[in-house]
C-alpha positions in Angstrom: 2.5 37.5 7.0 0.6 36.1 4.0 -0.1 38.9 1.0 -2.0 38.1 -1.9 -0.3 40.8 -3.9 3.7 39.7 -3.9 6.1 41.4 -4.9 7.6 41.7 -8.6 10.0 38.6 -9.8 13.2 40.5 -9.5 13.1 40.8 -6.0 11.5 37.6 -5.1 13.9 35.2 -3.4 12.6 31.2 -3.1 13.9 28.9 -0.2 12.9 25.0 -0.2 13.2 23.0 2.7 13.2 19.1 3.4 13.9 16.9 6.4 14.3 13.2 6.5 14.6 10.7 9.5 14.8 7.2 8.6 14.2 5.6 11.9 11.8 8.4 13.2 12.8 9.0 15.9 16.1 8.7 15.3 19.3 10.8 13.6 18.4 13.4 10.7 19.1 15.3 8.7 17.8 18.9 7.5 18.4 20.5 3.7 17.9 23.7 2.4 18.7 26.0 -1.2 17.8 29.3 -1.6 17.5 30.9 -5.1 18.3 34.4 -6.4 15.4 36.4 -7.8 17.8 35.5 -10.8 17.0 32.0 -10.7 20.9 31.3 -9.3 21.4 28.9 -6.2 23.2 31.1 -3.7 23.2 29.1 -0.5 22.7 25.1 -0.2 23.3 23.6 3.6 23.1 20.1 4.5 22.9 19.9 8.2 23.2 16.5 10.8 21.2 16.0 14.0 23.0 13.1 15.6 19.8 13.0 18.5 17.9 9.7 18.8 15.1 11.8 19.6 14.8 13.5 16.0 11.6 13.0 14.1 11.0 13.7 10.2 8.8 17.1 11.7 11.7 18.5 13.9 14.3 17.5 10.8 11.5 19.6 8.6 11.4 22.5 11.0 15.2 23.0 11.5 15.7 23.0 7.9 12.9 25.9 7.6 14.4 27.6 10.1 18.0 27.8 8.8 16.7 28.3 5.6 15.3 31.5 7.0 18.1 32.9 8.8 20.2 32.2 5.4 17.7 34.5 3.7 17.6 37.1 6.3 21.9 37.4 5.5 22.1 37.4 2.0 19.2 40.5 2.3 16.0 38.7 1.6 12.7 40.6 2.0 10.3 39.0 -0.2 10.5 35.6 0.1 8.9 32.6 -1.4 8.7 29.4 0.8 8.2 25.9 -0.5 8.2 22.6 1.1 6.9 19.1 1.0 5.4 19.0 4.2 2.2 19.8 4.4 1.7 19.6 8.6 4.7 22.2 8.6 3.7 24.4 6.4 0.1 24.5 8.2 0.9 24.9 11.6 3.1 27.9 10.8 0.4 28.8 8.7 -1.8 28.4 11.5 -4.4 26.3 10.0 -3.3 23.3 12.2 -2.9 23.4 15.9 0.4 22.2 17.6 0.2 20.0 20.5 3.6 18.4 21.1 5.9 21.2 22.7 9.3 20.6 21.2 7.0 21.4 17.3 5.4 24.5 18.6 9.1 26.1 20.1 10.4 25.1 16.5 7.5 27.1 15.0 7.9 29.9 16.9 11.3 30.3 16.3 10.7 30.3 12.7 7.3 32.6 12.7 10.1 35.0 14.9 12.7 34.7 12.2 10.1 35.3 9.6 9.7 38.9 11.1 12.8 40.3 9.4 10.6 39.7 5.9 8.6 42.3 4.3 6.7 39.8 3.2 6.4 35.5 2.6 4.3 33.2 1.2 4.5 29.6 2.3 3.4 27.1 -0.9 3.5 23.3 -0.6 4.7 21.4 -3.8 5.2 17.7 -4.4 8.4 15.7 -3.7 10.0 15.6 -7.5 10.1 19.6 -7.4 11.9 19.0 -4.3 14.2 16.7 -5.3 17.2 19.1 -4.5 16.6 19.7 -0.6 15.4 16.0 -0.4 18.8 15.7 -1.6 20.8 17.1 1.1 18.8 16.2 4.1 19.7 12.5 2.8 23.0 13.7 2.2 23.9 14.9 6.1 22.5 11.3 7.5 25.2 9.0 4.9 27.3 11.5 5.7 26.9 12.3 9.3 28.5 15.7 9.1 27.1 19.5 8.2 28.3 21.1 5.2 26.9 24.7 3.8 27.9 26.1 0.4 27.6 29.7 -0.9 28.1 30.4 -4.6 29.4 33.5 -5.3 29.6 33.4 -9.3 26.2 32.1 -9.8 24.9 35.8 -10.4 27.0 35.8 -13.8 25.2 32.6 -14.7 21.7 32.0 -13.7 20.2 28.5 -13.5 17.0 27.4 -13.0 15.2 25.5 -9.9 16.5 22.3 -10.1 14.5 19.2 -11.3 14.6 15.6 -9.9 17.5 13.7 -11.7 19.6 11.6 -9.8 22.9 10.7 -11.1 23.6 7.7 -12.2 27.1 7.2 -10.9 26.1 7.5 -6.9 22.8 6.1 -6.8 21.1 7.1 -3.3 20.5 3.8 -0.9 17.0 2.5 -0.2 15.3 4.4 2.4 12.3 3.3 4.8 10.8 6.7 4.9 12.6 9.2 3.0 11.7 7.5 -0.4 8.6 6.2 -1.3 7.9 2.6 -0.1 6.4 0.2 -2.7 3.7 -2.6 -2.4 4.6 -6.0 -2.9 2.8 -9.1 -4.2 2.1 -11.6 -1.9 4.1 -14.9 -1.9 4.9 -17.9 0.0 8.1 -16.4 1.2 7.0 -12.5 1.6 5.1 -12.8 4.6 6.3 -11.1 7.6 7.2 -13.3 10.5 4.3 -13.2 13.4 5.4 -10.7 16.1 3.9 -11.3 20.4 1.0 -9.4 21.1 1.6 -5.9 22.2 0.3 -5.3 25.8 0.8 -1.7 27.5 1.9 -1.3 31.1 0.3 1.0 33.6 1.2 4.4 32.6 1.7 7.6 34.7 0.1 10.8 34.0 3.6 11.8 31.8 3.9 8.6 29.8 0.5 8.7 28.6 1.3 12.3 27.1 4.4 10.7 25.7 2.7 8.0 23.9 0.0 10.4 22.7 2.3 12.7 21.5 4.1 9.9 19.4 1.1 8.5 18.3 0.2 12.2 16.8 3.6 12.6 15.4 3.0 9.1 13.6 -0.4 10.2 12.3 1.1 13.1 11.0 3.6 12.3 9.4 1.8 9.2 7.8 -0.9 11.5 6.9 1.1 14.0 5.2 3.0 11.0 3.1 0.2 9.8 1.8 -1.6 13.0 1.0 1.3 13.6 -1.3 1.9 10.3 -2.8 2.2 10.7 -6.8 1.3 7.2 -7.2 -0.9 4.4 -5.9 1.7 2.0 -5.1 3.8 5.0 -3.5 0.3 5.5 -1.2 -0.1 1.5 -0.8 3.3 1.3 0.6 2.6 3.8 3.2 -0.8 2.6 4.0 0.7 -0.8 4.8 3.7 0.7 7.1 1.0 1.8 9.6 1.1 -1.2 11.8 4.8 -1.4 12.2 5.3 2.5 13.0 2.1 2.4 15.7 4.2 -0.8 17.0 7.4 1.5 17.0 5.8 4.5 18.5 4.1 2.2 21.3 7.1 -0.3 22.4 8.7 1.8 24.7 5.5 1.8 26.8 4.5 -1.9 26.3 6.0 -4.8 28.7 8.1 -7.1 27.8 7.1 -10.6 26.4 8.3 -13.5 28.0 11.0 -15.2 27.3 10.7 -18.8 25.8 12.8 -20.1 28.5 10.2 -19.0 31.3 7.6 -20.9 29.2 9.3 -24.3 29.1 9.2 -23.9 32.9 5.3 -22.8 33.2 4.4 -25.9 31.4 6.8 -28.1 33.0 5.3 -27.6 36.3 1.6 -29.0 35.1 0.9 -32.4 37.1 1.3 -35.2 35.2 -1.7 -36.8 33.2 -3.0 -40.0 34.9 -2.1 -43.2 33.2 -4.6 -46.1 31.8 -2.2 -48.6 34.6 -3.8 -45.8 37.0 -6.8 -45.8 35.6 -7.4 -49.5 36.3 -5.5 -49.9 39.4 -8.3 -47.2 40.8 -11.4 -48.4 39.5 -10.2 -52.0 40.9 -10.6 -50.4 44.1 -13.6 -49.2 43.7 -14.7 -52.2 42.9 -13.3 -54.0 46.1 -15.5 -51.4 48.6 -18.4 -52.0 46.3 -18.4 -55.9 47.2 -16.9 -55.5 50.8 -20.2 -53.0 51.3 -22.4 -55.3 49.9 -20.7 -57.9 51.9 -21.5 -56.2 55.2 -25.1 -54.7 54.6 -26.7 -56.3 51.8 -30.0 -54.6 52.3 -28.7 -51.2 53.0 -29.6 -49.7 49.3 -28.1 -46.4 50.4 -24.6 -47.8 51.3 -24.7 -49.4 47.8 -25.4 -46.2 46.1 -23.3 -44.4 48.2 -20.2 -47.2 47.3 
């Protein structure tokens, strides 16, 4: 339940979340850190999904939900949650609706976990403040492996939320969708090479849900990006992403294009063009029935025409 009267700071716990799915759908991977009342880290997990069917929601929801559970052992009541995702956050809110099945069974297994709580708040905050989650949900897909840590001493020395700082020594690989994506200027070389046109086959009743539901999940998502974009060129890069993940989303329900091969042969079959040696040898016959007509019945004006 929501409360506008929390409870005091020395029994408030925080938990922040973050998923990330580069290929969406694809492998991902879920982080999660929950802080003392204290301010101490107690509990960090970094947690694969090796399923090609992940998405950068279900990677979201799984980190909220272990997150949750984490809380409920180390004795949480009063907890503070606070994520990047603003769809997530709202449709366990319940200020957006859930359509796709596999979202709502993650939600509801998180609104069940939240029932051993006295009380939660759920807070959306930008991506720098959650640098450290971000962290390890990039962390479990380079390292394709699970890995949870509990601090034991950190009640003896408190620490604050961490900020973003990435260390200079292991700098973190480019990423489509995890980082921010960055307009470029246009130049001779930076234009994208031209793609067939995409044409969908005739759908059943269950692959038009499918495509709808991918479709949603790409809106979404999208949506949610650039709603929290600190920076125009971090929006602008989004913005111009959208055709190529609606082309992602809708391939698996568009024929195939043909093959340059089976064009060669299309055009190959065409009759051939008529030659100028054709040309004449034709209208020299033409000629010849003119004058053998003319020949025969000179006065019959009709025949003439009709030669």
């Amino acid at each position: 339940m929501d409360v506008d009267t929390g409870p005091a700071d020395e029994d408030l716990w925080v938990l922040r979340f973050d998923g990330a799915c580069r290929r969406n759908p694809g492998p991902g991977g879920a982080g999660a850190v929950l802080f003392a009342p204290s301010g101490a880290v107690v509990w960090t997990c970094s947690h694969y999904m090796p399923s090609s069917s992940e998405t950068n929601n279900t990677a979201e929801y799984t980190a909220l939900q272990l997150g949750v559970q984490s809380a409920t052992h180390h004795g949480a009541t009063h907890l503070n949650i606070e994520g990047d995702s603003s769809l997530v956050i709202a449709q366990v809110k319940g200020s957006f609706a859930c359509r796709n099945a596999r979202l709502r069974q993650l939600r509801n297994r998180v609104r069940h976990a939240l029932r051993s709580m006295t009380t939660y708040k759920l807070r959306h905050i930008d991506r720098k403040a959650n640098a450290h989650a971000d962290r390890l949900a990039n962390r479990a897909l380079d390292q394709r492996s699970d890995s949870s840590e509990i601090d034991t001493s950190s009640s003896s020395a408190p620490v604050k939320p961490p900020q973003r700082q990435r260390p200079a020594t292991t700098p973190r690989p480019t990423k489509p969708w995890t980082s921010k994506p960055r307009s470029q200027r246009a130049s001779p070389g930076s234009a994208p090479a031209r793609q067939p046109r995409l044409r969908m086959r005739h759908l059943t009743d269950d692959e038009h849900e499918a495509a709808a539901d991918a479709l949603q999940t790409v809106a979404d998502d999208l949506a949610s990006k650039i709603a929290d974009a600190d920076s125009w060129a971090s929006g602008e890069g989004y913005i111009s992403a959208i055709p190529e993940r609606l082309r992602e989303a809708l391939q698996p329900f568009a024929t195939r294009p043909p093959q340059p091969g089976q064009r060669h042969q299309q055009q190959r079959r065409r009759p051939p063009r008529v030659t100028r040696t054709q040309r004449e040898h034709r209208l020299d016959e033409a000629m010849a029935d003119l004058q053998a007509t003319q020949q025969v019945t000179p006065r019959d004006r009709r025949a003439v025409r009709r030669a």
